[in-house]
C-alpha positions in Angstrom: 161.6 430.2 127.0 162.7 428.8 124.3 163.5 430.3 120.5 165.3 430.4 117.7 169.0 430.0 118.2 171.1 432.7 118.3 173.8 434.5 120.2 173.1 435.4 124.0 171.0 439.0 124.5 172.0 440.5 127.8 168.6 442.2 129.4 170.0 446.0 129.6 165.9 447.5 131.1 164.6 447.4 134.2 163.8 443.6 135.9 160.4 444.3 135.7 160.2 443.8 132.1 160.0 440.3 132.5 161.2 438.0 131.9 165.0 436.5 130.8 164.2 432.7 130.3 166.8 430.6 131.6 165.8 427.8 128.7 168.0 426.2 127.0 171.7 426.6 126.1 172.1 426.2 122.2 174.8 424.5 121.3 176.4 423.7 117.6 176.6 420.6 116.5 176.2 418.6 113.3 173.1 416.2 113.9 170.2 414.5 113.1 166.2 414.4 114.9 164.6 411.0 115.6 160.5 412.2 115.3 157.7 411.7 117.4 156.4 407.9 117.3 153.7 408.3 119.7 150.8 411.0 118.9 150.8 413.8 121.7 147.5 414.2 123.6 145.8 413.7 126.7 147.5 411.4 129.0 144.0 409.8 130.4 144.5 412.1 133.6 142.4 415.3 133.3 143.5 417.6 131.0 147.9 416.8 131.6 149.3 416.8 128.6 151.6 413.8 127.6 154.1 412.7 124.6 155.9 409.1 123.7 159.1 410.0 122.0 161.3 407.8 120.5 163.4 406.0 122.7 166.7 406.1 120.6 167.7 409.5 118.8 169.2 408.9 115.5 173.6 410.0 115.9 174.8 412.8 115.3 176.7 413.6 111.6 180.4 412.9 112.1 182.6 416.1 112.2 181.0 419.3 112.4 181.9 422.1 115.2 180.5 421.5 118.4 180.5 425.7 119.8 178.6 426.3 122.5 175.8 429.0 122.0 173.1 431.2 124.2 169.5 429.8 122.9 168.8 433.6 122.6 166.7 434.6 125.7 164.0 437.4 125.8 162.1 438.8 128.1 159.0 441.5 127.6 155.9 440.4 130.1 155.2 442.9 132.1 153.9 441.4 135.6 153.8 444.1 138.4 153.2 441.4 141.3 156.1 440.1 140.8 158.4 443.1 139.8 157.6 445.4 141.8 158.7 442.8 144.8 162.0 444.1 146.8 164.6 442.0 144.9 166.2 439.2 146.4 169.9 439.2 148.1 172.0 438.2 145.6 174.1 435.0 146.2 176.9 433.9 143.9 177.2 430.7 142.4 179.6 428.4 143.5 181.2 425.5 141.6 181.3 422.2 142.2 184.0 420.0 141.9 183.5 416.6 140.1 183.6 413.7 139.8 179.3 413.7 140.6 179.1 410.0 141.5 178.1 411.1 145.3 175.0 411.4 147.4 174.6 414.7 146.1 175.5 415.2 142.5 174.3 411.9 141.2 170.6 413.1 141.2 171.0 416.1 139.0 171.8 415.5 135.8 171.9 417.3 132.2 169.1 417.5 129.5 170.2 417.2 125.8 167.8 417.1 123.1 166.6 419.0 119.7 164.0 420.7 118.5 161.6 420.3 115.5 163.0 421.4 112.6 166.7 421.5 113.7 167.5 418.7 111.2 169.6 420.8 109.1 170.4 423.9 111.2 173.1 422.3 113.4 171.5 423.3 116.7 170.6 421.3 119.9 169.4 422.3 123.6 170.3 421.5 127.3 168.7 421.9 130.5 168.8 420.4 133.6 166.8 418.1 135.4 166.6 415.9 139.1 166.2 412.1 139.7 163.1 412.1 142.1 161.1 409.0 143.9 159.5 407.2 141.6 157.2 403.5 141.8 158.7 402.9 138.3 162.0 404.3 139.3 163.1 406.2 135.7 161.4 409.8 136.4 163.3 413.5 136.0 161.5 416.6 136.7 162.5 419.6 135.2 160.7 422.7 133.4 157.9 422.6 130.8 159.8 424.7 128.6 162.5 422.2 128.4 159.9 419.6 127.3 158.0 421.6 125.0 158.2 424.6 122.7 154.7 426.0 124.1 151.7 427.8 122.7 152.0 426.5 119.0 154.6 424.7 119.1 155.6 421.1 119.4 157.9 418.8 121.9 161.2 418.3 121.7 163.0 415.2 120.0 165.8 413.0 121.1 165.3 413.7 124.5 168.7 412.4 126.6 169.2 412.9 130.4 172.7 412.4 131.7 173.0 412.0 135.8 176.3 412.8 136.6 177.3 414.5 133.8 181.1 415.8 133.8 183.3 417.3 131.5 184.6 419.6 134.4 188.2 419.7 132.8 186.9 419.3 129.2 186.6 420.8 125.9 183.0 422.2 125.6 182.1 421.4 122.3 180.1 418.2 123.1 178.7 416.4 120.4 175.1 414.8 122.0 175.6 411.6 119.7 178.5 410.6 121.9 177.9 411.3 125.1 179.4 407.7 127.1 182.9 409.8 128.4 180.6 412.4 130.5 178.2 410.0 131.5 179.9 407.6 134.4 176.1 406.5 135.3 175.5 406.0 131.3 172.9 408.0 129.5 168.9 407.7 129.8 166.6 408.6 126.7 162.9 410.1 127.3 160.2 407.8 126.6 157.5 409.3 127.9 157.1 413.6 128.6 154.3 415.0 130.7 153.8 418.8 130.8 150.7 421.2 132.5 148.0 421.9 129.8 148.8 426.0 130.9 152.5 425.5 129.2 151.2 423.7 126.4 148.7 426.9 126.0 150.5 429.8 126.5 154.0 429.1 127.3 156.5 431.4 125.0 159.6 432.8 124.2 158.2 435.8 126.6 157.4 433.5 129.5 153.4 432.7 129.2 152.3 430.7 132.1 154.9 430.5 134.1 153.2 429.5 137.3 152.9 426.2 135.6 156.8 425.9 133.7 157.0 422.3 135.1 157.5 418.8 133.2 158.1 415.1 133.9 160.4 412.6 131.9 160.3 409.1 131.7 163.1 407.5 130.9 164.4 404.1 129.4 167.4 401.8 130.7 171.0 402.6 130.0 173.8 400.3 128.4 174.0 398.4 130.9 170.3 397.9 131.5 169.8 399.2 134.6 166.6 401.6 135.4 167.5 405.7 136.2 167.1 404.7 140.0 169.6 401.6 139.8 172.4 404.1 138.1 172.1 406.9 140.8 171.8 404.5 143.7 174.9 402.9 142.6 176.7 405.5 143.2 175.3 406.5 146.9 172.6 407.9 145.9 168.8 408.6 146.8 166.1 409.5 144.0 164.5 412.8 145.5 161.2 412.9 146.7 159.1 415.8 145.7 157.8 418.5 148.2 154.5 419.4 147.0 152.1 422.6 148.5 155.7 423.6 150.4 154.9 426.3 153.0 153.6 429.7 151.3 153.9 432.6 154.0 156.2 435.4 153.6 158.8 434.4 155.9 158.1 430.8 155.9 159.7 429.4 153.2 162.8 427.2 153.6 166.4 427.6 152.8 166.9 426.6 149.5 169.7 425.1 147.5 169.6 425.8 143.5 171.6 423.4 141.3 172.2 423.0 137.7 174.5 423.1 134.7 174.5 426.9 133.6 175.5 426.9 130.5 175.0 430.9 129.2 178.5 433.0 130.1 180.0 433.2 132.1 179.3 429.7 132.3 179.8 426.8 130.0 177.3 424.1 130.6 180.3 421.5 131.6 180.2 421.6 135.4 177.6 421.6 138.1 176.9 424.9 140.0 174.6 425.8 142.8 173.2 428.5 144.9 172.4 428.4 148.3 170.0 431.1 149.2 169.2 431.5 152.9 165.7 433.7 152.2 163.8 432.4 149.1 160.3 434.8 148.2 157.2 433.1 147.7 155.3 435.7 145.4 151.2 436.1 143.9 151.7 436.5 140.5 148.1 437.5 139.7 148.5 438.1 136.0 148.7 435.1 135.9 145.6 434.0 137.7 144.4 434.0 141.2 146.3 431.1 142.5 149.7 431.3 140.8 152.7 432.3 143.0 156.6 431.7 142.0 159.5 431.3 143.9 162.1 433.0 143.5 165.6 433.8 145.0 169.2 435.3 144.8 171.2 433.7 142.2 173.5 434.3 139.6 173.2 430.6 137.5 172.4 431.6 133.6 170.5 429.6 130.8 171.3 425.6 130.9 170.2 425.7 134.7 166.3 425.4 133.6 164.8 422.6 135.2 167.5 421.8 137.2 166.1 421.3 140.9 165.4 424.0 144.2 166.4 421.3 147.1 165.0 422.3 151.1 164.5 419.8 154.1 160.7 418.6 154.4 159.4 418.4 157.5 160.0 414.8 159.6 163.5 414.7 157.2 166.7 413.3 158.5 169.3 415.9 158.7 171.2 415.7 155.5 167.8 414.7 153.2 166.1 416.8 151.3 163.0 417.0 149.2 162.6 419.1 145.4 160.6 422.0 146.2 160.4 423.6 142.4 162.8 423.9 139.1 164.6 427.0 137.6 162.1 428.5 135.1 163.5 431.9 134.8 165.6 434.3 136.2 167.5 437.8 135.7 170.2 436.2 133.5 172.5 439.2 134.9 170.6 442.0 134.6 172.6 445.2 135.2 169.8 447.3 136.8 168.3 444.6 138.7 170.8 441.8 140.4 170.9 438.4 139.7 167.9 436.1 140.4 166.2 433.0 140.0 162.4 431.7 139.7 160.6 428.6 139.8 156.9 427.7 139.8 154.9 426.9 143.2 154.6 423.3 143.0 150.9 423.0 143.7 148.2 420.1 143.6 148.0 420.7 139.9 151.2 420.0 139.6 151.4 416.6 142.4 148.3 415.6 139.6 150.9 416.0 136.5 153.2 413.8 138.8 150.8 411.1 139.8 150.5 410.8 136.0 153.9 409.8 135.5 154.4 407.8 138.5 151.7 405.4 137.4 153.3 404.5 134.2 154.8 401.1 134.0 158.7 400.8 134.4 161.1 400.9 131.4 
């Protein structure tokens, strides 16, 4: 999950220490946070967690170097139900090509934001994040860990999602405050975050609950006033719906295809990528209690991909739909004595619950 910036740490034991986070890309820049205007607590729903951020981050300082960093990933749980597992067939990630104002690109989007106390240190995030179905048409799923730092820790500030984003052919130092030449469907800030009361508990650098690494965004209207929905659909495309309770046999789990902005080399957080993995493992992680299982799959994206969304055909779909089955959480981040691999919660009724929340709260 999440930590203090610094440069990239390759995993050199065996997978089974787990687990490389796939958080957060850290990237330089010269900036300023917007705080917290709402007070973070119970959303009314159970025990989901929920946040109201400030609509509008505060710019960025002018000038400054925009180099793109690794958030500093580690990975030390041990979890024997899921290491001990026969490792996935790798499959490689394959680029693709811009511009993202299609059916298919449109929905996935990047994540920008900062954390608490970067004021003065220079640093902000990315993740990824999908456009699903939504009554008041401005939600992104993604992971908790993108959300919120976890067990101690606080949520994120200046939360911006970016459908579309593309800088394919660009110079990677970004700066967040400016973001209107990568953004063809015009940026979207958070004004309302929803994350599982497990991640809020014991989410960490080292993984925590990861069963339950999920989140929800609300967003606001862009420039041009339209809601997240109106933006995508102008450009062909359809807010995913979500696949809840998808099947959980060995065996029985759909073909998957894994998309994001990887942003931790050899990637650079500029371009879409995806994976598509023909066998996808449904696994009981029962460290982590009786009922937790993760998905996970061949896959080579690298830190930047959290959140972004694991896409399979729902039952009764028209060929050519599909349906968000779970986000990145974490993965092998190219692991040398274990291949390259991706995992993602098992979206559950805990989590439908966490998106009921969200999809009762008014439009933007």
């Amino acid at each position: 999950m999440l930590i203090r910036p610094r440069r990239s740490r390759r995993i050199n034991g065996r997978v089974g220490s787990l687990l490389v986070a796939l958080a957060a890309a850290a990237l330089t820049a010269s900036c300023a946070e917007s705080g917290v205007v709402g007070k973070a607590g119970s959303s009314g729903d159970g025990d989901i967690v929920g946040s109201v951020l400030s609509p509008t981050p505060k710019p960025s300082v002018s000038g400054g170097s925009h180099q793109g960093r690794d958030g500093g990933l580690t990975g030390s749980t041990s979890l024997p139900s899921f290491d001990n597992a026969p490792l996935p067939r790798p499959v490689a990630a394959r680029q693709i090509p811009g511009p993202y104002t299609d059916k298919n690109g449109a929905v996935t989007g990047k994540l920008f934001f900062y954390r608490q106390g970067d004021s003065n240190s220079g640093n902000y995030y990315v993740c990824s994040g999908t456009v699903i179905k939504s009554k008041n048409r401005s939600l992104v799923w993604t992971a908790g860990h993108c959300v919120h730092d976890g067990k101690g820790g606080t949520w994120h500030l200046s939360m911006v999602f970016v459908p579309a984003f593309d800088n394919n052919r660009g110079d990677p130092n970004v700066d967040p405050s400016d973001l209107t030449q990568y953004a063809p469907l015009g940026t979207f800030s958070a004004v309302h975050v929803w994350t599982s009361p497990e991640w809020i508990k014991t989410g960490d650098e080292h993984g925590g609950d990861l069963a339950h690494d999920y989140a929800v965004i609300e967003v606001g209207r862009n420039d041009d006033g339209q809601t997240l929905d109106d933006a995508v659909e102008s450009a062909g495309a359809k807010p995913i719906p979500m696949w809840f309770s998808a099947p959980t046999g060995q065996g029985k789990t759909p073909a998957m295809t894994i998309r994001g902005y990887p942003a931790a080399e050899p990637f650079n957080g500029m371009a879409q990528w995806d994976c598509t993995a023909d066998t996808v493992q449904l696994l009981n992680v029962t460290e982590l209690g009786p009922d937790a299982k993760e998905y996970r799959a061949g896959c080579d994206l690298t830190g930047g991909a959290s959140g972004g969304g694991w896409f399979a055909r729902a039952p009764g779909q028209a060929t050519g739909e599909v349906s968000l089955v779970t986000n990145t959480s974490v993965g092998s981040a190219h692991n040398a004595h274990g291949g390259n691999w991706l995992a993602g919660p098992y979206l559950d009724a805990r989590a439908k619950q966490l998106y009921n929340t969200a999809d009762g709260s008014a439009a933007p």
